[in-house]
N, CA, C and O atoms as a DFTB+ gen file, in Angstrom:
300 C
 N C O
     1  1       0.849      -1.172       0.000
     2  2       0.000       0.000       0.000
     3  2       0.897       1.239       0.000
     4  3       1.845       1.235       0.785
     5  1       0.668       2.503      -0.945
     6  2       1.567       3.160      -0.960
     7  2       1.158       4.318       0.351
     8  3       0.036       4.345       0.858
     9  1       2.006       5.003       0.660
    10  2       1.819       5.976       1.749
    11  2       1.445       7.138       1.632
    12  3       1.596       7.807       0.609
    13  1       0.719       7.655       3.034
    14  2       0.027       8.655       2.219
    15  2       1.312       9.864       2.882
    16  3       2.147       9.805       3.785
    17  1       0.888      10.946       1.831
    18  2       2.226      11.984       1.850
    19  2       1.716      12.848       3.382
    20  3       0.524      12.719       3.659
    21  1       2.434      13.559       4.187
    22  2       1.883      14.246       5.132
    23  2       2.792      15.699       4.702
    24  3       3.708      15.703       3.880
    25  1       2.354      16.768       5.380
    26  2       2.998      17.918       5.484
    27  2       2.802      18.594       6.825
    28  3       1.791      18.617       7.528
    29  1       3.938      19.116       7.014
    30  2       4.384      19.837       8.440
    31  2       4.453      21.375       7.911
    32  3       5.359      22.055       8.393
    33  1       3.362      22.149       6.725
    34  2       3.471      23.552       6.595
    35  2       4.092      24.467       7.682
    36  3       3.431      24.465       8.721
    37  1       5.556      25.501       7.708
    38  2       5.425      26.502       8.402
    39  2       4.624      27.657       7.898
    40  3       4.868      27.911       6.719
    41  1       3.889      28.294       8.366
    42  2       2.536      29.312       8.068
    43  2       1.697      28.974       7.343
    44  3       0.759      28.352       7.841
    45  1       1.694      29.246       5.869
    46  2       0.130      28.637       4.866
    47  2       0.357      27.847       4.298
    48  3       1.343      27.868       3.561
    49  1      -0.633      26.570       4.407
    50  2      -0.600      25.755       3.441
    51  2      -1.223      26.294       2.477
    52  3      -2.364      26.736       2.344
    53  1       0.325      26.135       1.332
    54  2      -0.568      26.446       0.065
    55  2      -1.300      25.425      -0.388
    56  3      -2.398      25.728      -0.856
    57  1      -0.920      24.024      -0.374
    58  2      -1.920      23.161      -1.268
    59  2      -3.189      23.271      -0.552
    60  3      -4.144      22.944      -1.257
    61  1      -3.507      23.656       0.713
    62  2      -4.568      24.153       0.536
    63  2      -5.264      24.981       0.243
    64  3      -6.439      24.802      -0.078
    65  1      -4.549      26.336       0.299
    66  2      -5.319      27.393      -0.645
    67  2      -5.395      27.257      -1.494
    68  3      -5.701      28.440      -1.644
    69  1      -5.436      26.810      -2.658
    70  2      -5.094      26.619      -3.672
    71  2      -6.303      25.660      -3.834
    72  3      -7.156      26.193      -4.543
    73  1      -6.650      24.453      -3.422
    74  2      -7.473      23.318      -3.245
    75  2      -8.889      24.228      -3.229
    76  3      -9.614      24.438      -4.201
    77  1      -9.064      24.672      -1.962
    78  2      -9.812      26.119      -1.651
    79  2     -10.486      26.924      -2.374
    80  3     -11.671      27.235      -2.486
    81  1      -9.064      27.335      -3.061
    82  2      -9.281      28.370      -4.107
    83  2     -10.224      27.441      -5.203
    84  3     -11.435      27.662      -5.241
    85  1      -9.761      26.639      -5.882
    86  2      -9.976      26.269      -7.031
    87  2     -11.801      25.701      -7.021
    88  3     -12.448      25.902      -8.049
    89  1     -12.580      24.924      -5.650
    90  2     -13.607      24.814      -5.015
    91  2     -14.619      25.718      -5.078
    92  3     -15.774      25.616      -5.493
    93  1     -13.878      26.808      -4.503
    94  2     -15.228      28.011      -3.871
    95  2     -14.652      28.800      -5.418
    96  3     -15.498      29.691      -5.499
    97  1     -14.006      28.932      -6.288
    98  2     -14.065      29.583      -7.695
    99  2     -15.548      28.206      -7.985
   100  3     -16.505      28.316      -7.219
   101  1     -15.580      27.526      -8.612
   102  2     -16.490      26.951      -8.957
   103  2     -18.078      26.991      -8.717
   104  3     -19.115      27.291      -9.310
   105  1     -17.605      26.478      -7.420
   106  2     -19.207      26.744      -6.798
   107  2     -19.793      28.176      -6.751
   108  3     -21.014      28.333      -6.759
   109  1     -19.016      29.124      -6.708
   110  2     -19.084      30.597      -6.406
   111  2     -18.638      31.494      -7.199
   112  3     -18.731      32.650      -6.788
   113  1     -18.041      31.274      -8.518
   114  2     -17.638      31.767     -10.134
   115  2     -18.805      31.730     -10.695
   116  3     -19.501      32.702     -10.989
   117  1     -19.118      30.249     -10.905
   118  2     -19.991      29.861     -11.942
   119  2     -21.562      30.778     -11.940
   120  3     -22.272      30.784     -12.945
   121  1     -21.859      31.349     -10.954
   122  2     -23.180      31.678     -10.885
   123  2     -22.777      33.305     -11.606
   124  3     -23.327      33.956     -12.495
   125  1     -21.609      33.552     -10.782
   126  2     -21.352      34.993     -10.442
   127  2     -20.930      35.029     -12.504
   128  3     -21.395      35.981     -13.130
   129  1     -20.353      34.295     -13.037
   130  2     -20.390      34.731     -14.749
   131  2     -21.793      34.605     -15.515
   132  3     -21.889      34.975     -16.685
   133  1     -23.005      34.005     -14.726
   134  2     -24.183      33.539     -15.412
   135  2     -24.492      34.849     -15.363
   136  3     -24.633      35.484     -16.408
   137  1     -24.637      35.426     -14.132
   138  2     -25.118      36.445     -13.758
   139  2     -24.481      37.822     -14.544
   140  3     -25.115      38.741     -15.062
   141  1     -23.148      37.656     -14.458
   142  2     -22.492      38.842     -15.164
   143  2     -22.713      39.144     -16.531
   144  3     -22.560      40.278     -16.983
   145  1     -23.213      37.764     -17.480
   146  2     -23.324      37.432     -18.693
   147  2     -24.700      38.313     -19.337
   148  3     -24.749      38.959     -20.383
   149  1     -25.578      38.126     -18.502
   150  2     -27.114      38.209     -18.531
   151  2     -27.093      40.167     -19.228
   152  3     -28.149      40.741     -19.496
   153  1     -26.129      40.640     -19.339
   154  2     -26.310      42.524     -19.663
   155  2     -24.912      42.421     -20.334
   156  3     -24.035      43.270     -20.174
   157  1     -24.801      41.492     -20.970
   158  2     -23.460      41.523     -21.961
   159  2     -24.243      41.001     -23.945
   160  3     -24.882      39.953     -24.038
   161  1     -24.084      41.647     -24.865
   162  2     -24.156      41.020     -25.709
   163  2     -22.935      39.798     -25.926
   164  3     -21.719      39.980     -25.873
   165  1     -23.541      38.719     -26.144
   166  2     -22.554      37.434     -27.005
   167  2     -22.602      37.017     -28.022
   168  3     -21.722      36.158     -27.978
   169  1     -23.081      36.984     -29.141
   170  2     -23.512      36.338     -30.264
   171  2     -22.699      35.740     -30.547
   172  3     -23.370      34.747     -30.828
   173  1     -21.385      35.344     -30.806
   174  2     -20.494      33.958     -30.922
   175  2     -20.297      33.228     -30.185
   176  3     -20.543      33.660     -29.058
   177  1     -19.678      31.489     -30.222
   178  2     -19.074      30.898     -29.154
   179  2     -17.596      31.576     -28.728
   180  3     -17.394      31.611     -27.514
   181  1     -16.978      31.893     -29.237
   182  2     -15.635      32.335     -29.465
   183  2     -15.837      33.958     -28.390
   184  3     -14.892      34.343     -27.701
   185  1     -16.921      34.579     -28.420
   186  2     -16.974      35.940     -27.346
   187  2     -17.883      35.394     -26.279
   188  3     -18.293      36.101     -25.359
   189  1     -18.251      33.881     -26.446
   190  2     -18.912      33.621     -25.216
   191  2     -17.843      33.289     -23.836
   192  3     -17.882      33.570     -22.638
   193  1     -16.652      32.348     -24.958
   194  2     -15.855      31.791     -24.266
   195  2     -14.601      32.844     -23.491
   196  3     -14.036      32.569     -22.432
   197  1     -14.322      34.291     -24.467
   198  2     -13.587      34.583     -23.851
   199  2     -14.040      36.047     -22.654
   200  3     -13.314      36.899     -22.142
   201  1     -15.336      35.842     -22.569
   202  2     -16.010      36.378     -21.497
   203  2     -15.880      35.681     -20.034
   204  3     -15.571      36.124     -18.928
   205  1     -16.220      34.510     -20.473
   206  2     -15.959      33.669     -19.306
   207  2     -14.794      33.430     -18.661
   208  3     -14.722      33.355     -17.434
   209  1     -13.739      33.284     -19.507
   210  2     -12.071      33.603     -19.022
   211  2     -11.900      34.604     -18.697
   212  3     -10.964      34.737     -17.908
   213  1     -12.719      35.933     -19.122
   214  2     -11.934      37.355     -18.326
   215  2     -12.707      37.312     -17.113
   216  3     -12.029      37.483     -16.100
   217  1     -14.123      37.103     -16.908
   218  2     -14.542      37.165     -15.703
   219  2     -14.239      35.797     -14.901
   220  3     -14.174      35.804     -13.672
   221  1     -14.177      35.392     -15.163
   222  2     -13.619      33.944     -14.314
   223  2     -12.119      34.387     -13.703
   224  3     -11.862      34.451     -12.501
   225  1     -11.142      34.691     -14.849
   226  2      -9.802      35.106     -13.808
   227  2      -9.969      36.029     -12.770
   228  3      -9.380      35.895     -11.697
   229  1     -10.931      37.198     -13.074
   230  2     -10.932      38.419     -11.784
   231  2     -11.624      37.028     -10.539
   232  3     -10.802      36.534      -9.768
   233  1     -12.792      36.640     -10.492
   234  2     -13.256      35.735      -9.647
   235  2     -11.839      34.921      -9.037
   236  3     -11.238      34.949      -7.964
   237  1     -11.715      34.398      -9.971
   238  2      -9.921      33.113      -9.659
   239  2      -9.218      34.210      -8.375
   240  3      -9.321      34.103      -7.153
   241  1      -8.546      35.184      -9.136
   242  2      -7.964      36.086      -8.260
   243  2      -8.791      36.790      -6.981
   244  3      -8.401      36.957      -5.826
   245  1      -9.814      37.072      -7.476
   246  2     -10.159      37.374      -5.939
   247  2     -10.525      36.718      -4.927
   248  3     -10.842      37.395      -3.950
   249  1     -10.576      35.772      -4.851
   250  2     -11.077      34.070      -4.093
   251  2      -9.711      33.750      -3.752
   252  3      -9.339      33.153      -2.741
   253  1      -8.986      34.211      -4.708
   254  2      -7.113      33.079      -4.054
   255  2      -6.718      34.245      -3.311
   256  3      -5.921      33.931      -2.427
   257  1      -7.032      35.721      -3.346
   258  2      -6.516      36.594      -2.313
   259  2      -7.208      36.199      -0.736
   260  3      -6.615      36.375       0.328
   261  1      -8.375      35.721      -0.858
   262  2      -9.420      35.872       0.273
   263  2      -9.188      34.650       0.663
   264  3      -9.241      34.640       1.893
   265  1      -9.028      33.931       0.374
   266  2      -8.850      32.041       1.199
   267  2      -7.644      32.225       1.316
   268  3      -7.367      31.537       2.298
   269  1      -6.517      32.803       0.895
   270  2      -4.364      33.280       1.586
   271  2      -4.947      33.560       2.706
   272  3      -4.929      32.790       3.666
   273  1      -5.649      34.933       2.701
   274  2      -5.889      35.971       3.815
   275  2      -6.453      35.187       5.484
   276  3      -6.274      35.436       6.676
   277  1      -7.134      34.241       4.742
   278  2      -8.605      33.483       5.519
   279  2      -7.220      32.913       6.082
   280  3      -6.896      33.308       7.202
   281  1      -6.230      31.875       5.306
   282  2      -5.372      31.009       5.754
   283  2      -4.477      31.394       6.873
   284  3      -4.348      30.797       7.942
   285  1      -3.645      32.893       6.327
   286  2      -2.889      33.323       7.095
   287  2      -3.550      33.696       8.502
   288  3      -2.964      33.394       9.541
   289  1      -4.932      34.441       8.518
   290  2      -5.548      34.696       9.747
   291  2      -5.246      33.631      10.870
   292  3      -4.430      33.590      11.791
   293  1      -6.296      32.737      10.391
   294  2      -6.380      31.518      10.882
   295  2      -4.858      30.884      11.327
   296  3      -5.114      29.717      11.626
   297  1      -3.825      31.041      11.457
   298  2      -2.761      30.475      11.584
   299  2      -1.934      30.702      12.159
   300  3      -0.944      29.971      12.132
């Protein structure tokens, strides 16, 4: 049976922010671009898709600042 890996983080675990991050972007992106979408013209796939990448990275980034922050608090 192979072993499972452990970590002794000093201050933030990043693999968990990061884990975190990538979670609450999903569950908590996905609505927030439906929503953002809804007062945007799209008429292609190609300006659908790169709507969703620009608002999805600001989301990405502001979720990985706020779960560091959450981490470092907490710690």
């Amino acid at each position: 049976m192979p072993a499972v890996e452990q970590t002794d983080p000093d201050g933030v675990d990043f693999g968990w922010v990061m884990q975190v991050t990538f979670v609450t972007t999903i569950l908590v992106g996905s609505p927030i671009v439906v929503l953002a979408s809804f007062g945007t013209v799209l008429p292609t796939w190609t300006s659908r898709a790169l709507f969703a990448v620009r608002v999805g990275a600001v989301v990405w980034f502001l979720t990985a600042i706020g779960v560091y922050l959450y981490a470092r608090y907490r710690r």
